[in-house]
C-alpha positions in Angstrom: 42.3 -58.7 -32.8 42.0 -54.7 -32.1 44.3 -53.0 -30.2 42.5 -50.8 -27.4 43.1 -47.3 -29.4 41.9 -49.0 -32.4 38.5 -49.6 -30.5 35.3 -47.0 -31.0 34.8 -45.1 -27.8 31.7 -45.6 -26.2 28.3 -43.4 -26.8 27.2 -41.1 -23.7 23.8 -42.5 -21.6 20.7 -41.0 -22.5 20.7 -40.2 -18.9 23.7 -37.3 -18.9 21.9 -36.4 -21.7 19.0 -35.2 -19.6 21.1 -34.1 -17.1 23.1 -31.8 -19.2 19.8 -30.1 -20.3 18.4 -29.8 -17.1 21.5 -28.2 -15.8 21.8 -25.9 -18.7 17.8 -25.0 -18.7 18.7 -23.6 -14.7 21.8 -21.9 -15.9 18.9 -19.9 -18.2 16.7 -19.6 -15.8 19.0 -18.0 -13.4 20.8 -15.3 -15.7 17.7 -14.1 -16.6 16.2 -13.7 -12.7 19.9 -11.8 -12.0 19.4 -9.5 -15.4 15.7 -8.4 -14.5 16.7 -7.5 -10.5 19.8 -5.3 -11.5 17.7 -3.3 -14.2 17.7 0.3 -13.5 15.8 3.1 -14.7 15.0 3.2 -18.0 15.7 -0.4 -18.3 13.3 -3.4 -18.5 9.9 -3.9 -18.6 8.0 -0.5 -18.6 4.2 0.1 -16.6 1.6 0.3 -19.4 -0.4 3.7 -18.9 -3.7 3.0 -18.4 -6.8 4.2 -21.5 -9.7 2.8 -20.1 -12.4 5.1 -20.4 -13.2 5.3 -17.0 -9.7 6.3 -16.1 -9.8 9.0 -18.3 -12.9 10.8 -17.0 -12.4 10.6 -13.5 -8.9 12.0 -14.2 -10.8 15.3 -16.0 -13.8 15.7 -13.7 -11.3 15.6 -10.6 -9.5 18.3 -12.8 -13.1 20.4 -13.4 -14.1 19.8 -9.8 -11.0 21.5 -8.2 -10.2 24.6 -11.0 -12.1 27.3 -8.9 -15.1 28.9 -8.4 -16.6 29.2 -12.3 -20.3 27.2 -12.2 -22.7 28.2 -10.6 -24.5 24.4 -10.7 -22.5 21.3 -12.2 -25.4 19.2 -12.4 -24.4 15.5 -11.6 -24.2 13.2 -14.5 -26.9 11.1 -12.9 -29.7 14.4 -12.6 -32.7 13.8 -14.1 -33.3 16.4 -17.4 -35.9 19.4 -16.6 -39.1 18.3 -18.3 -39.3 20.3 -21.7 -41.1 23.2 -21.6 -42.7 25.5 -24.5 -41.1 28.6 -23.6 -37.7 27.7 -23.9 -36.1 27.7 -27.1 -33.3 24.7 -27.0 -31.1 26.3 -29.2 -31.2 30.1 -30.5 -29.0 31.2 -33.4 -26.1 31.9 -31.7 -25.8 35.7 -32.5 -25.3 37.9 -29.2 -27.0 41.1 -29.3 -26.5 43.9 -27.3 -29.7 44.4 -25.0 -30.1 48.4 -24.2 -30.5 49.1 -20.4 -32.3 52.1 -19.0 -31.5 54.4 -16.0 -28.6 56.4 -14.1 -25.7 54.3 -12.4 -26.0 55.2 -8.5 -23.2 57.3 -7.5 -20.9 57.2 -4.3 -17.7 55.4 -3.0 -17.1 51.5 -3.9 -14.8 49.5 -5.9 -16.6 49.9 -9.5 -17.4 47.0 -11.6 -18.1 47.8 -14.8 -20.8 45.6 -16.8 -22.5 45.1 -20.0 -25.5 43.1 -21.4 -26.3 41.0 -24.1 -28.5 38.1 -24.9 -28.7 35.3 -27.8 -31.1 36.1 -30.9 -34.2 34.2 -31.3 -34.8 33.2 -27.5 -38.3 34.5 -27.3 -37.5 36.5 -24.0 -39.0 39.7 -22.9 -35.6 41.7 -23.2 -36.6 44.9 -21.7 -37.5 42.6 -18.7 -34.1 41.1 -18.8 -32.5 44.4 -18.6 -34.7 45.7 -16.2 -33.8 42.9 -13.8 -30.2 42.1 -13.9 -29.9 46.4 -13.4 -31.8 46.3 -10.5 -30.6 43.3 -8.9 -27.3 45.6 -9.2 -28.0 48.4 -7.4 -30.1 47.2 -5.0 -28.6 47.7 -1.6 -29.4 44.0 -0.6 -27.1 43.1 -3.2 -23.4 43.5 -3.6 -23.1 47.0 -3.5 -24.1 46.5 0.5 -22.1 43.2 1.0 -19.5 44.3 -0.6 -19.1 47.8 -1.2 -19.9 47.2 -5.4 -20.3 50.1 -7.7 -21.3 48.7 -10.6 -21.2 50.7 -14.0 -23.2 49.9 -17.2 -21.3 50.0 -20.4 -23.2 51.0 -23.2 -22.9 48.9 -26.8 -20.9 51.5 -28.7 -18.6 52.0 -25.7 -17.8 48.4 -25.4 -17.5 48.5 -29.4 -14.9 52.3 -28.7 -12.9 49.5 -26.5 -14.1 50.4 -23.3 -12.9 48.1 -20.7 -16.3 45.8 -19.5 -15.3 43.4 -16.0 -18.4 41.6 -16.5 -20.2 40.8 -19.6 -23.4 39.4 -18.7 -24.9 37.3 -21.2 -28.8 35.3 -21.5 -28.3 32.3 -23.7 -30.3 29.3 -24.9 -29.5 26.1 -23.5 -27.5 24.6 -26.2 -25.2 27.8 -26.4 -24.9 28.1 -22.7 -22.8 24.6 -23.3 -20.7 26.3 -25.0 -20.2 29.4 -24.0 -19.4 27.5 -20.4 -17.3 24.3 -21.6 -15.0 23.0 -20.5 -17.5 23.2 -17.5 -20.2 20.8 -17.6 -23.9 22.5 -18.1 -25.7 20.1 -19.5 -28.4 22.2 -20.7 -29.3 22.6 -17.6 -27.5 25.4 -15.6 -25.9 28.7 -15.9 -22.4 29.6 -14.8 -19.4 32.3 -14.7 -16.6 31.5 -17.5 -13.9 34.1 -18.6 -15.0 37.2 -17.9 -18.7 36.1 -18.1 -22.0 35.6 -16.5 -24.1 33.0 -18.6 -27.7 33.0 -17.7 -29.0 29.6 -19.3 -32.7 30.8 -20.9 -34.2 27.7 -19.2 -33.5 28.5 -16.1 -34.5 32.2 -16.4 -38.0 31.1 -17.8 -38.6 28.0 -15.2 -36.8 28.9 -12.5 -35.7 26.3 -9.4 -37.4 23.9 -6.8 -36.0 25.9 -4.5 -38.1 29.1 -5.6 -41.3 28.0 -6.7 -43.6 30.4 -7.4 -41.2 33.2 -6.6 -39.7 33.3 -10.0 -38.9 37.1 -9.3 -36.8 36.2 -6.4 -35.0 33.1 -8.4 -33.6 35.5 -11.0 -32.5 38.0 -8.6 -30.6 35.1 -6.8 -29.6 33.9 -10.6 -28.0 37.0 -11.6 -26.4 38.1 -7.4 -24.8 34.2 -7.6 -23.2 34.4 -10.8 -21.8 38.1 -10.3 -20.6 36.5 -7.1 -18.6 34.5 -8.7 -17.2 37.2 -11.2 -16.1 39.0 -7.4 -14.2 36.1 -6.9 -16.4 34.4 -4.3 -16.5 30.4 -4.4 -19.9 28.3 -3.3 -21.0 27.8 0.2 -23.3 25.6 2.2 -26.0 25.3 4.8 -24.5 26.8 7.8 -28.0 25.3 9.9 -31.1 24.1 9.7 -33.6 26.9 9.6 -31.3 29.4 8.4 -31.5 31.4 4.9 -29.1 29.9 2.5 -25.9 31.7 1.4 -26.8 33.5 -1.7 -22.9 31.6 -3.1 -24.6 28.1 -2.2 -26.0 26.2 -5.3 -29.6 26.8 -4.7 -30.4 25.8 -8.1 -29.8 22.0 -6.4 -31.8 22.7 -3.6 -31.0 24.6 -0.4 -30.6 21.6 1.8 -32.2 22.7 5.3 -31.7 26.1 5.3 -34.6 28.1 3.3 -34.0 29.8 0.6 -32.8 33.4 0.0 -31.4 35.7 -3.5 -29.7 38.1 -1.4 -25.6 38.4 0.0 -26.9 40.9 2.7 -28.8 38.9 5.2 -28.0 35.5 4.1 -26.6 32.9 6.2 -22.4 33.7 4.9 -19.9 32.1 6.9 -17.2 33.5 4.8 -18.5 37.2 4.5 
């Protein structure tokens, strides 16, 4: 016969078992809840930064979109392409040539802007018909020499080349090397625009002109080459002030002038900010 501390002692229940485990599974459960609330900054789990590609290019259009006045016409992404046409030459060689420009600078009073010209090899383009234009778009009185009280000055080739100092460098280019002359802005081929120090006429839109202008390509150029220079004055786009009015020589005609009619002249046009 056993003596009672001679006898085995008896094995726990499978039911504390469970117990125990369940009690220290909540003990878990709870430390854990108490360590994520009192993380700080710097500690925990961290937001993931977003890469989707959508993200990424709304973040650098909203950047484009609000840099200042450079483009004359972002075209959307959704615009449909201009038909192709024969005259226009989609890509030149990329050499820009100095393009001689006849005729005395006017004189008088005026802040002077000084300017030169130049154009891409290989475009096909009547040059001394470029020269003749963007000059006379210059002085002419309708321009910014009366809206503004512009002298502007031509700089010669081998002045630029002595290190003459040039404000404006105006510049005919082929579609393809507009792009890249105007990147980061957007051209698509499509449009011209102002981009460190420079006035980039896209050959397309020289040769085919606008909706806005048909049949007047005259009148489209002169608007072309007063809307970019406007933008080397440091004026931004405008709108339609009314129906029936002429449109601001600043507002994107190239687009389409809306209700207003359009107009390639800063004197007379329908300003709200002149």
């Amino acid at each position: 016969m056993t003596t009672p501390a001679e006898q085995e002692p008896p094995a726990p229940s499978r039911d504390r078992g469970w117990v125990v485990l369940v009690a220290l599974t909540v003990i878990g459960l709870v430390l854990a809840v108490l360590a994520t609330r009192s993380a700080g900054p710097g500690q925990g789990a961290q937001p993931v930064a977003s890469t989707s590609p959508s993200s990424s290019s709304s973040s650098a259009a909203g950047s484009t979109a609000t840099s200042g006045p450079k483009g004359e016409d972002v075209p959307p992404a959704t615009a449909s392409p201009t038909p192709a046409d024969p005259r226009v030459v989609e890509s030149g060689n990329g050499r820009l040539a100095p393009v001689p420009v006849s005729g005395a600078d006017p004189g008088g009073d005026g802040r002077v802007v000084r300017w030169s010209l130049q154009a891409e090899q290989g475009l096909g383009v009547d040059l001394d018909e470029l020269a003749r234009v963007v000059r006379s778009t210059l002085v002419d009185r309708r321009g910014w020499r009366g809206a503004d009280g512009i002298r502007f000055v031509h700089v010669p080739a081998w002045r630029v080349a002595r290190g003459e100092p040039v404000q404006i460098r105006i510049t005919l280019a082929s579609p393809r090397t507009t792009d890249r002359l105007c990147a980061p802005l957007q051209t698509r081929g499509e449009v011209s625009c102002w981009q460190g120090g420079r006035v980039v006429l896209n050959s397309r839109r020289w040769l085919t002109g606008a909706p806005a202008y048909e049949g007047r390509l005259a009148d489209y150029r002169t608007y072309l080459v007063n809307h970019e220079v406007g933008h080397g004055l440091g004026y931004g786009h405008e709108e339609c002030a009314g129906a029936g009015r002429r449109a601001p020589v600043m507002m994107q005609q190239t687009l389409g002038v809306g209700r207003c009619w359009s107009w390639p002249y800063p004197v007379g046009d329908g300003s709200v900010l002149r």
